[in-house]
NUPA-74301 format. One record per residue (C-alpha): residue number from 1; x, y, z; chain; residue in one letter. Coordinates in nm, 2 decimals. Example, Ala and Ser with C-alpha at 12.3 -4.5 7.8 and 13.67 -1.06 7.14 Angstrom:
residues 2
atom seq->1 east->1.23 north->-0.45 up->0.78 mol->A type->a
atom seq->2 east->1.37 north->-0.11 up->0.71 mol->A type->s
//
This chain:
residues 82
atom seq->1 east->-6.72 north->-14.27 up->-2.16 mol->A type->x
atom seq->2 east->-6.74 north->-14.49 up->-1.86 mol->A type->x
atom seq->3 east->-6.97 north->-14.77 up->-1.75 mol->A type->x
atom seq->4 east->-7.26 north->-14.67 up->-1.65 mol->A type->x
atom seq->5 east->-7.48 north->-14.91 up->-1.38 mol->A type->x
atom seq->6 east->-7.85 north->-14.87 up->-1.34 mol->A type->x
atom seq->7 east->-8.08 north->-14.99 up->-1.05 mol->A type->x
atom seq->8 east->-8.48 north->-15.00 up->-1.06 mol->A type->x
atom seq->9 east->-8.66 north->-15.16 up->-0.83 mol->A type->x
atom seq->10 east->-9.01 north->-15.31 up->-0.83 mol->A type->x
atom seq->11 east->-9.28 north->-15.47 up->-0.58 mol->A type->x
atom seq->12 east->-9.42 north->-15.78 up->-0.76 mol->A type->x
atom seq->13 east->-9.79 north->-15.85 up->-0.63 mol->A type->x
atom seq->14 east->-9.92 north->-16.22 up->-0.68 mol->A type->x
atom seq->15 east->-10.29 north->-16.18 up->-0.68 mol->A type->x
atom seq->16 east->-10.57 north->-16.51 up->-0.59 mol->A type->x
atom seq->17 east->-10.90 north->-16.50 up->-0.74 mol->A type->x
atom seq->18 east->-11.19 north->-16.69 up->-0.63 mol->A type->x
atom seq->19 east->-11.20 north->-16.91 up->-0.93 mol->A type->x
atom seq->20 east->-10.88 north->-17.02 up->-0.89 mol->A type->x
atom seq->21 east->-10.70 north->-16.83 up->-1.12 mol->A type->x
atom seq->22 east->-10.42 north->-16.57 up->-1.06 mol->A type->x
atom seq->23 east->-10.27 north->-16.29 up->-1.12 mol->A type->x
atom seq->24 east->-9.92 north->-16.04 up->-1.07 mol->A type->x
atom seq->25 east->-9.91 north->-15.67 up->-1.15 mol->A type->x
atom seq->26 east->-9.59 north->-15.49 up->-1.05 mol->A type->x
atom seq->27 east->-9.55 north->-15.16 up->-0.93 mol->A type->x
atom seq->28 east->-9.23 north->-14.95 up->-1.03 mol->A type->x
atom seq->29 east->-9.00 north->-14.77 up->-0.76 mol->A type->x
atom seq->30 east->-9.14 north->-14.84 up->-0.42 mol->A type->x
atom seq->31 east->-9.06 north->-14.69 up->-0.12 mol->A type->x
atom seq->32 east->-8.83 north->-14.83 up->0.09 mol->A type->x
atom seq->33 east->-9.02 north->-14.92 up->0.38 mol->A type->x
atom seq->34 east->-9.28 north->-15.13 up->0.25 mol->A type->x
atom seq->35 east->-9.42 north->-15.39 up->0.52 mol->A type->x
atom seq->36 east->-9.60 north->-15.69 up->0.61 mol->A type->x
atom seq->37 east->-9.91 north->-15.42 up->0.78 mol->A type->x
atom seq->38 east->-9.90 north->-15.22 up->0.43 mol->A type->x
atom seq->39 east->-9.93 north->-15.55 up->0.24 mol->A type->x
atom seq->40 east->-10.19 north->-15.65 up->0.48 mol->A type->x
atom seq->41 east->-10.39 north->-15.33 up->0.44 mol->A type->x
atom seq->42 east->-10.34 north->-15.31 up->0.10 mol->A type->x
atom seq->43 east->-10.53 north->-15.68 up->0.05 mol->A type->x
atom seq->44 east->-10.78 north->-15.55 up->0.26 mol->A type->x
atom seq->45 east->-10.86 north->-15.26 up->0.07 mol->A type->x
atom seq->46 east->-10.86 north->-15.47 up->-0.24 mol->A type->x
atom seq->47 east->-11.12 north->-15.70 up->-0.17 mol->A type->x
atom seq->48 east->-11.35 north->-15.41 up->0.01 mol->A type->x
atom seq->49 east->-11.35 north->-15.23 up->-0.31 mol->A type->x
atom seq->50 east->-11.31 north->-15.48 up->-0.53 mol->A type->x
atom seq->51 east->-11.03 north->-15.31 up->-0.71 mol->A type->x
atom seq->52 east->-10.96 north->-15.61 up->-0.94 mol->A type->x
atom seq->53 east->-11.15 north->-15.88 up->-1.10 mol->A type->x
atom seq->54 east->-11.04 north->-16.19 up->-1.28 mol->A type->x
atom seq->55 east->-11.00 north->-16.18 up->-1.63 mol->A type->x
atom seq->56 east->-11.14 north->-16.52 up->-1.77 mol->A type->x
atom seq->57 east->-11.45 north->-16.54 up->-1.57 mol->A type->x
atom seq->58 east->-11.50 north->-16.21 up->-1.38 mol->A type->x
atom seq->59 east->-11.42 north->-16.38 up->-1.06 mol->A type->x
atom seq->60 east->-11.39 north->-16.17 up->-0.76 mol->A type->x
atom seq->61 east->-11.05 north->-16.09 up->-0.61 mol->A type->x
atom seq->62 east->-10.96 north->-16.32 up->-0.29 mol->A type->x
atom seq->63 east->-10.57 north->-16.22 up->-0.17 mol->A type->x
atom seq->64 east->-10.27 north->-16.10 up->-0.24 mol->A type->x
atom seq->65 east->-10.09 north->-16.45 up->-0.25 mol->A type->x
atom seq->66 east->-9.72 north->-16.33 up->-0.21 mol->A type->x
atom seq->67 east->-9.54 north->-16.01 up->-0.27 mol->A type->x
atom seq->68 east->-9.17 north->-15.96 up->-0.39 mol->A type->x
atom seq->69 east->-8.92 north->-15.64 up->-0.43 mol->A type->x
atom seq->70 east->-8.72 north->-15.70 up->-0.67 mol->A type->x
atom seq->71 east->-8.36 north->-15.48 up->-0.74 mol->A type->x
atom seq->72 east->-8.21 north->-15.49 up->-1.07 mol->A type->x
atom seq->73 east->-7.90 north->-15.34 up->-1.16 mol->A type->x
atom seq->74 east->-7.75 north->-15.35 up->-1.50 mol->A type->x
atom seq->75 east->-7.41 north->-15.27 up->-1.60 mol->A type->x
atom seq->76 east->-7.33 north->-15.11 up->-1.94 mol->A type->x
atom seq->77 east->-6.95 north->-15.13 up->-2.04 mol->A type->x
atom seq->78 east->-6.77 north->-14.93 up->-2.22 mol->A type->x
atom seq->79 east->-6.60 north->-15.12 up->-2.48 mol->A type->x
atom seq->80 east->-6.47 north->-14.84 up->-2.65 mol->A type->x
atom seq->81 east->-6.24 north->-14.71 up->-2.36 mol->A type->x
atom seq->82 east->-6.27 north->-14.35 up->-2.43 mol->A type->x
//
């Protein structure tokens, strides 16, 4: 068997609440073309509808603080050489 390699990608989401604490969710396989204007929209959205609330107090969601794709790739080796 040979080595196998496997890639996933995420889009890590930093969340702001108003009472200071925070929050990251991450969502699995994104599509390629994410941008600033999506983010920007996305954050908009969020606090019109208040999709999210804070978990210790309730607190109302304030921004998306930062927002990361991450690409992972992981190599599996065949040790065995068959």
């Amino acid at each position: 068997m040979a080595d196998k390699v496997k890639v996933t990608s995420n889009l890590k989401i930093d969340c702001d609440f108003v009472d200071g604490d925070t929050r990251a969710f991450s969502l699995k396989n994104p599509k390629s073309t994410v941008s600033a204007s999506d983010m920007t929209n996305l954050n908009q959205f969020m606090q019109m509808n208040g999709v999210l609330i804070g978990d210790k107090y309730s607190a109302t969601f304030l921004r998306i603080a930062k927002a990361s794709k991450i690409t992972k790739s992981t190599k599996t080796l065949d040790i065995d050489g068959e």
